[in-house]
Legacy VTK file of the C-alpha trace (Angstrom):
# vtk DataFile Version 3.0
C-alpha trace
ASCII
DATASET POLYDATA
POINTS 335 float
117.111 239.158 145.836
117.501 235.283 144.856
119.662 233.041 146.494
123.228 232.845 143.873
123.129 237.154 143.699
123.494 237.368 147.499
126.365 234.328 147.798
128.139 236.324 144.739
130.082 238.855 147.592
131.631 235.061 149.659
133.649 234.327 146.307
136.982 236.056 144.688
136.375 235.549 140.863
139.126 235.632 137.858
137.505 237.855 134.709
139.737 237.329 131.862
139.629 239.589 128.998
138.041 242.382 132.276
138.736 245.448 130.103
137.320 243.724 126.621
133.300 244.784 126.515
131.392 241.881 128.474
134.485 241.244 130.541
133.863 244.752 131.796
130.518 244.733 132.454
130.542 241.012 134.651
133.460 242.042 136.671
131.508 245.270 137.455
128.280 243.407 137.863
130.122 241.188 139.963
132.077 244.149 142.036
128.546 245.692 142.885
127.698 242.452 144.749
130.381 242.716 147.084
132.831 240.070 145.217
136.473 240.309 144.995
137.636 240.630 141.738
140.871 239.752 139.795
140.703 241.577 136.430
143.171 240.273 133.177
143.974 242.044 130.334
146.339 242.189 127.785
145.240 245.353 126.364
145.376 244.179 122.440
145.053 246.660 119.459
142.681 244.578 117.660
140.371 247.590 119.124
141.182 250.594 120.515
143.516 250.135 123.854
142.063 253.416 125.173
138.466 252.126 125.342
139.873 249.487 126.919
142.043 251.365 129.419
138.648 253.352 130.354
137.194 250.662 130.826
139.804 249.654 133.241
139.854 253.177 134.804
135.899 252.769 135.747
136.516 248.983 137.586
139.502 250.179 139.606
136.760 252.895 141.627
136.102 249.715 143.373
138.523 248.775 146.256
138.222 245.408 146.419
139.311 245.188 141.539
142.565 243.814 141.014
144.367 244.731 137.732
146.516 242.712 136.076
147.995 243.249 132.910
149.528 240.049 131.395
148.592 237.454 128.211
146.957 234.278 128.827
149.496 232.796 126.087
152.061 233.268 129.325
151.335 230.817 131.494
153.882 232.271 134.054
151.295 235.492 134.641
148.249 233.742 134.958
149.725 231.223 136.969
151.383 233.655 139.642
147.800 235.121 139.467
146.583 232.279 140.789
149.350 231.940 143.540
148.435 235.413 144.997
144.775 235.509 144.713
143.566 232.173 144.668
140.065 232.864 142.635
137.478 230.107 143.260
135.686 230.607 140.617
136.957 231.808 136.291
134.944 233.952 134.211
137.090 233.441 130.939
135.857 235.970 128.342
139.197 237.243 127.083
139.421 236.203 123.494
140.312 237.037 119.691
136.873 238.227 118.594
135.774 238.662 115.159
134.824 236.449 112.272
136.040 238.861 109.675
139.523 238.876 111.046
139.996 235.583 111.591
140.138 235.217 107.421
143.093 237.425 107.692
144.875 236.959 111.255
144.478 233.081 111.652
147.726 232.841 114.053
146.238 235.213 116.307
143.080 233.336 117.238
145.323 229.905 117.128
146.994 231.920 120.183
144.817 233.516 121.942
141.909 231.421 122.004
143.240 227.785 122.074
146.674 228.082 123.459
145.439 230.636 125.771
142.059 228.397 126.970
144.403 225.118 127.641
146.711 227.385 129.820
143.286 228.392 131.849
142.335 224.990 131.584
145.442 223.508 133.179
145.869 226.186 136.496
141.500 226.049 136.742
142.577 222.195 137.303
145.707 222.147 139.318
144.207 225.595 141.721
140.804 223.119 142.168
138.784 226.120 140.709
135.010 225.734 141.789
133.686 226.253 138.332
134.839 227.696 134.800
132.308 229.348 133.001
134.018 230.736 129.601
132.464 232.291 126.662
131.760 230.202 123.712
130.070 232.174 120.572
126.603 231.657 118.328
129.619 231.527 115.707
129.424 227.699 116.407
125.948 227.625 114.511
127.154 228.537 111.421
127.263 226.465 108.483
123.164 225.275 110.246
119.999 226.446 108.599
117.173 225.275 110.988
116.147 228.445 113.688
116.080 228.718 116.399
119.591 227.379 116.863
119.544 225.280 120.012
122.191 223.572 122.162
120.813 220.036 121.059
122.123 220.884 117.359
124.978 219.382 116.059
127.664 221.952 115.400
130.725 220.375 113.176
130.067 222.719 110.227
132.080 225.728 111.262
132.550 228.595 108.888
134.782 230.660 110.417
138.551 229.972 112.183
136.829 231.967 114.937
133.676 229.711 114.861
136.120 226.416 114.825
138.236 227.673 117.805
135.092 228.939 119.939
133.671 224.890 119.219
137.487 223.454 120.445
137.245 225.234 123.807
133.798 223.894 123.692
135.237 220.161 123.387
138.695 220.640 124.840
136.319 222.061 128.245
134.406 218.736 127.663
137.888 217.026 128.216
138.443 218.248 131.253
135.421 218.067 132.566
135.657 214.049 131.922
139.495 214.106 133.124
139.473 215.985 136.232
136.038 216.473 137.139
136.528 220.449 136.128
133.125 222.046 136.102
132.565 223.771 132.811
130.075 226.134 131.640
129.954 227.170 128.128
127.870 230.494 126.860
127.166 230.977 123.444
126.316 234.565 123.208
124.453 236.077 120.293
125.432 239.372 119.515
125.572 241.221 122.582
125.363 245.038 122.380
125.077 248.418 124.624
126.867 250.819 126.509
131.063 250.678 126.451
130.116 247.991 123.653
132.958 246.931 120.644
133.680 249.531 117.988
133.927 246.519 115.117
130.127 245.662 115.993
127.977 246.534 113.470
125.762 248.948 116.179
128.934 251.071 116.743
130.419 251.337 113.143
126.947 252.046 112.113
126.566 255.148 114.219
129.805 256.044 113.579
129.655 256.225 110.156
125.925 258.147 110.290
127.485 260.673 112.593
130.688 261.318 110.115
127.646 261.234 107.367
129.702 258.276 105.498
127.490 255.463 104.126
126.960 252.209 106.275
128.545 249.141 104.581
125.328 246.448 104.848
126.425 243.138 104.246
123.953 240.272 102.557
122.267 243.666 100.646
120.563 244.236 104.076
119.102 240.748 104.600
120.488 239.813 107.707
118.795 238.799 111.000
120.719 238.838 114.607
119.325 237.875 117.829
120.406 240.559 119.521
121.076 240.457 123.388
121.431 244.002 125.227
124.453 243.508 127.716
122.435 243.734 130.954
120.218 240.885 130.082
124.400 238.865 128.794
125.656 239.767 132.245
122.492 238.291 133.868
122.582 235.130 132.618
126.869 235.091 132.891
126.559 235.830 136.538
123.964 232.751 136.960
126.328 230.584 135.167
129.068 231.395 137.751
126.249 230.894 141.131
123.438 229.048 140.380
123.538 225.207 142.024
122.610 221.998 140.327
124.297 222.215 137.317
125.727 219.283 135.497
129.898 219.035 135.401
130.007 220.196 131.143
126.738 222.269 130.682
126.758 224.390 127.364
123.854 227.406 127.338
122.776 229.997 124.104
122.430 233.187 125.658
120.795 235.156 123.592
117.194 237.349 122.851
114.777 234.574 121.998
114.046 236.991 119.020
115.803 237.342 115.672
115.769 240.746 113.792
116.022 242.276 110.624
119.082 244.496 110.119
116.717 247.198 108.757
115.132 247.368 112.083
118.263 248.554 113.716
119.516 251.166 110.834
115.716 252.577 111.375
115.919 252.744 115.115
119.490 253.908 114.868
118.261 256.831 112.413
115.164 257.424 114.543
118.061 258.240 117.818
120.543 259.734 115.829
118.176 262.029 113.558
119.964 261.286 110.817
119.070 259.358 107.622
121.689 256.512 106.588
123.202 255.752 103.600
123.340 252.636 102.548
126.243 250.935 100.686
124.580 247.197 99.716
126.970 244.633 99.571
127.306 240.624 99.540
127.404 238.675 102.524
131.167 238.584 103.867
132.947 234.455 103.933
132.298 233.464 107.348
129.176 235.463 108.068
126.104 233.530 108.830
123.027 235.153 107.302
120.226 234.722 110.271
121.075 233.864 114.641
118.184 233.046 116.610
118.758 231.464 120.039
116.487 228.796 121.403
117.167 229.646 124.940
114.945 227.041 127.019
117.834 225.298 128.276
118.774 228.564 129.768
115.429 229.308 130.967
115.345 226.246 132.940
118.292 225.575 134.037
119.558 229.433 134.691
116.368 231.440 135.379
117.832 233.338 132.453
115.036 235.735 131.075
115.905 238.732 128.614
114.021 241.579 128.895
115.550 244.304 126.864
113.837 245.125 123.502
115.653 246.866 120.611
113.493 249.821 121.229
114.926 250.168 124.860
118.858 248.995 124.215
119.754 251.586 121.247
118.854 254.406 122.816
121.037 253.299 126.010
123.690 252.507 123.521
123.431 256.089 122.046
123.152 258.007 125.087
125.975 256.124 126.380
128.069 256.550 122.738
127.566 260.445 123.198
128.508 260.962 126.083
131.676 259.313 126.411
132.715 261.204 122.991
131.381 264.361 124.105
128.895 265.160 121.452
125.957 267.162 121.596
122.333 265.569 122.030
120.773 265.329 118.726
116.810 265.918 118.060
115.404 262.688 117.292
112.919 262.495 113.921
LINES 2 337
64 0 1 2 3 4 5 6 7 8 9 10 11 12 13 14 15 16 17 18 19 20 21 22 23 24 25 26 27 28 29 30 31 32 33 34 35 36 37 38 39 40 41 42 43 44 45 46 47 48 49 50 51 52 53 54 55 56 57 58 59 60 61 62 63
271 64 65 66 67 68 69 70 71 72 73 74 75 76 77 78 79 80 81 82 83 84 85 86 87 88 89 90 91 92 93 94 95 96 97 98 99 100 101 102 103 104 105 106 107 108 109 110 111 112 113 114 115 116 117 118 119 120 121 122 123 124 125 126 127 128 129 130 131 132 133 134 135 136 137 138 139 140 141 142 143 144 145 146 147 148 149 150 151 152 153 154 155 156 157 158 159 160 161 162 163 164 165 166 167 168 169 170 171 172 173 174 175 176 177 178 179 180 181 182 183 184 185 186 187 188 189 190 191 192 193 194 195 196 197 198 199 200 201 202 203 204 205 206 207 208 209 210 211 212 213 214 215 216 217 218 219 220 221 222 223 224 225 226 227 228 229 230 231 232 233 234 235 236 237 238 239 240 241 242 243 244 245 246 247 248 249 250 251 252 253 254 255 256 257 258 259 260 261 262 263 264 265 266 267 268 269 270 271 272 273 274 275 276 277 278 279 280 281 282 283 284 285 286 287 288 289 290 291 292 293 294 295 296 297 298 299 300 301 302 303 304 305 306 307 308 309 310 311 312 313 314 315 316 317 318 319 320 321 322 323 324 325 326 327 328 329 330 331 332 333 334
C-alpha cells in the first residue's frame, strides 16, 4: 500500500453530492480506509431519489458516515456542518449534471453549481480546509476539435450552460487559490460509468431500453466517441487528488481512459451481456453535445500516479451484473 492510501484513515473528509453516483463511491472508497466521513445530499429529483437514498442506505453500514441532508445553496447547513465536524479536507462532487438539461433548466445549474461552489468556497476558506478537490467536467472541452483534449488547451468555447458553469468553478477556484492561498484541485472527468452509476447516462438508458425491448435513441446517427472511465479507476485518481503531496496551490487534472471509443462498441458489448439485439433509433447530434472526448491524461500520470486499468470489455459486464441485481432480474444467456 503507497504512502497517501494509508494517511487517508488520520483525516475527516466532507463528500458533497455523497448519495449522487461518484460521490457514493469516494466516500465509500474513502470509509474502507478508515476515514471519517461527512456525507451531503440534497436528495434532488433530477434522478431518481430512491437510487439515491440506497445509495445512502449502503454508506451508513459504516460507523464512522455521517448523513446530512441539506442544499449547498443554504449556506446555514453547510456551514453548521462545518462547526460540528470540522472536515480537513472537501471532496465537492455534488452538482447539476447533464448537458441536455441545462438547455431547458438553466436556473437550476446557475444554483446549484455556482451559487452553491462560492458557498463551499467561502467556509473551505474561513474553516482553513487542507485542500478542495471538486469535480470539474470534460464538458469544458467542448466547442475544441484537436484530441486528445489536454489540460494545456484553452477552454473559452463552452457549448453547454453546464460546460460554462463547470469552467467558472474552474476560475472562481483559481480565485481563491490566489486570494487565500486555498488549495484547489480540479478533475475533469470523462464519462465515468459502472455499478450504482446515473440512470440519464447513456450505459443505463441503453440497457434499459434493450431490456423493455424499446429502441435506443443514438445521437450523431451513432458517430460518437467517449473516453470512457469505469468508476474504480474515477475514484482512484479522486482519492489521490485528496492525499497525494507536492501538488501546486490551483492544479486542474483530466481524469479519464486515455482511450476514446466508438458508441457502436458499447451497444455491441451491451447486446453481447444482455443477449439481446438493439434497436436503433438514428438521430442528430443533440445542441450541447460534443461529438468525440479523449483525455490526454499525462498530467495525471505524473503528477497523481493515476493509471486506468479497466477496459470496456471488463466495466459493462460489472455494470450489468450490478444493474440486475439491484432490480431483481433474472441472469440472461449471453450470445
Amino acid at each position: 500500500m503507497d504512502s497517501w492510501s494509508s494517511r487517508i484513515k488520520n483525516y475527516s473528509f466532507l463528500v458533497t453530492g455523497s448519495a449522487g453516483f461518484i460521490g457514493f463511491h469516494v466516500a465509500r472508497a474513502l470509509l474502507t480506509h478508515g476515514a471519517q466521513v461527512v456525507g451531503l445530499d440534497n436528495y434532488n429529483d433530477y434522478y431518481s431519489p430512491a437510487l439515491k437514498r440506497d445509495r445512502d442506505r449502503e454508506l451508513r453500514g459504516y460507523p464512522q458516515f455521517i448523513s446530512i441532508e441539506a442544499d449547498l445553496t443554504d449556506l446555514s447547513a453547510p456551514e453548521s456542518l462545518f462547526q460540528t465536524y470540522a472536515p480537513q479536507k472537501i471532496c465537492h462532487l455534488a452538482a447539476q449534471a447533464g448537458v441536455r438539461y441545462s438547455l431547458i433548466n438553466p436556473f437550476s445549474y446557475q444554483k446549484a453549481n455556482l451559487e452553491g461552489f462560492l458557498n463551499l468556497l467561502e467556509l473551505a476558506k474561513r474553516f482553513k480546509v487542507e485542500r478542495l478537490v471538486y469535480a470539474s467536467s470534460s464538458s469544458v472541452y467542448g466547442g475544441l476539435t484537436e484530441l486528445p483534449f489536454s489540460e494545456e488547451q484553452r477552454v473559452d468555447t463552452p457549448i453547454s450552460l453546464y460546460a460554462a458553469t463547470k469552467r467558472a468553478n474552474e476560475l472562481m477556484a483559481h480565485a481563491y487559490t490566489h486570494l487565500f492561498g486555498l488549495a484547489t484541485v480540479g478533475l475533469r472527468y470523462f464519462t465515468v460509468y459502472g455499478p450504482w452509476g446515473r440512470p440519464d447516462m447513456a450505459m443505463w438508458l441503453f440497457t434499459e431500453a434493450m431490456l423493455a425491448g424499446r429502441p435506443i435513441k443514438v445521437f450523431n446517427y451513432g458517430n460518437m466517441q467517449r473516453d470512457f472511465t469505469y468508476i474504480d479507476d474515477a475514484v482512484q485518481g479522486t482519492l489521490a487528488a485528496l492525499m497525494v503531496s507536492g501538488l501546486e496551490p490551483y492544479e486542474i487534472f483530466n481524469l479519464g481512459n486515455h482511450r476514446s471509443e466508438q458508441l457502436a462498441k458499447v451497444i455491441a458489448l451491451l447486446e453481447q451481456e444482455l443477449g439481446v439485439a438493439a434497436q436503433q433509433e438514428l438521430l442528430p447530434i443533440q445542441p450541447g453535445d460534443v461529438p468525440a472526448t479523449f483525455a490526454d491524461i499525462s498530467l495525471a500520470q505524473a503528477k497523481l500516479g493515476f493509471q486506468p486499468t479497466t477496459t470496456l470489455e471488463e466495466g459493462i459486464p460489472r455494470f450489468i451484473h450490478w444493474y440486475k441485481e439491484y432490480f431483481e432480474l433474472p441472469a440472461s444467456p449471453r450470445v
